[in-house]
C-alpha positions in Angstrom: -64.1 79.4 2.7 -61.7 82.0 1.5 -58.1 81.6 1.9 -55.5 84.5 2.2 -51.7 85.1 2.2 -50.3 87.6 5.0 -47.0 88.3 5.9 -46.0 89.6 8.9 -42.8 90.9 10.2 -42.2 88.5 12.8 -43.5 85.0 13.6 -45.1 86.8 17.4 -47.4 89.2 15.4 -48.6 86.2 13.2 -49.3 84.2 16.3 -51.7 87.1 17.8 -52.9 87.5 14.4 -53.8 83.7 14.0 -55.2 83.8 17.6 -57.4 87.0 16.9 -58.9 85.0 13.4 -59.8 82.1 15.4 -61.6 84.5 18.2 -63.1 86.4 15.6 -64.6 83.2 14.1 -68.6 82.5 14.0 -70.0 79.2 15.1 -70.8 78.5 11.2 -67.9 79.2 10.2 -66.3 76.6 12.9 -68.5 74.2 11.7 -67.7 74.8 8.4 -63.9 73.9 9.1 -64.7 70.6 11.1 -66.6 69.7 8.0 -64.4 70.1 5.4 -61.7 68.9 7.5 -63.6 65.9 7.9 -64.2 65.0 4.7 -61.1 66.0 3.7 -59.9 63.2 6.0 -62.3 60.6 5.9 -64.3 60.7 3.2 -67.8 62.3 2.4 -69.1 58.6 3.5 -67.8 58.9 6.9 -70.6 59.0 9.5 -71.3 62.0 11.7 -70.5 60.5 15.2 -72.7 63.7 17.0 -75.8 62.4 15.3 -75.3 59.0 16.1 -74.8 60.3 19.9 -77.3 62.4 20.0 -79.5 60.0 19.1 -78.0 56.8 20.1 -76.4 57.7 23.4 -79.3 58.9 25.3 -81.3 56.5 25.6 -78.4 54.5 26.8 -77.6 57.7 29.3 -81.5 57.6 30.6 -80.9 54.0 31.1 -77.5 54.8 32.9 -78.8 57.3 35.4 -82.5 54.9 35.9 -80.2 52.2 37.4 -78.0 54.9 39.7 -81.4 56.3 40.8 -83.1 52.5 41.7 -79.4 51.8 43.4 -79.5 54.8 45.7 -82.8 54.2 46.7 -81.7 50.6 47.6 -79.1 51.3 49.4 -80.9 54.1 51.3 -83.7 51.3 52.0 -81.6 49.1 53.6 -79.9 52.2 55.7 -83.5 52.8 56.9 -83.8 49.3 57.7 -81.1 48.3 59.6 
């Protein structure tokens, strides 16, 4: 990532500079900042928590929405039988 200076003559055309950069941003190079931010902050050993969701918390999510499914269909059972 490259870094530059600019000075601007006032802090409002900084802002919509600042807000222009971060609209004019590519995916990668989002990524790129959470990364090294991240490292920056916890380590390079810190675990990536999307992987471990991605790949942890759907099962658990299937599971989830298998046991709101078998409910509903209880409870419209027992509506049908009553």
């Amino acid at each position: 990532m490259i870094q530059r200076v600019r000075v601007f003559k006032n802090f409002k055309e900084a802002e919509k500079a600042e807000i222009q950069d971060g609209i004019s941003m590519t995916p990668n190079q989002r990524l790129k900042i959470a990364h090294s931010l991240r490292v920056r902050i916890f380590g390079r050993s810190a675990v990536d928590i999307r992987s471990y969701h991605k790949a942890v918390g759907r099962l658990k999510d299937l599971d989830d929405l298998d046991h709101l499914t078998a409910a509903a269909e209880r409870q419209k059972a027992e509506k049908r039988s009553r």
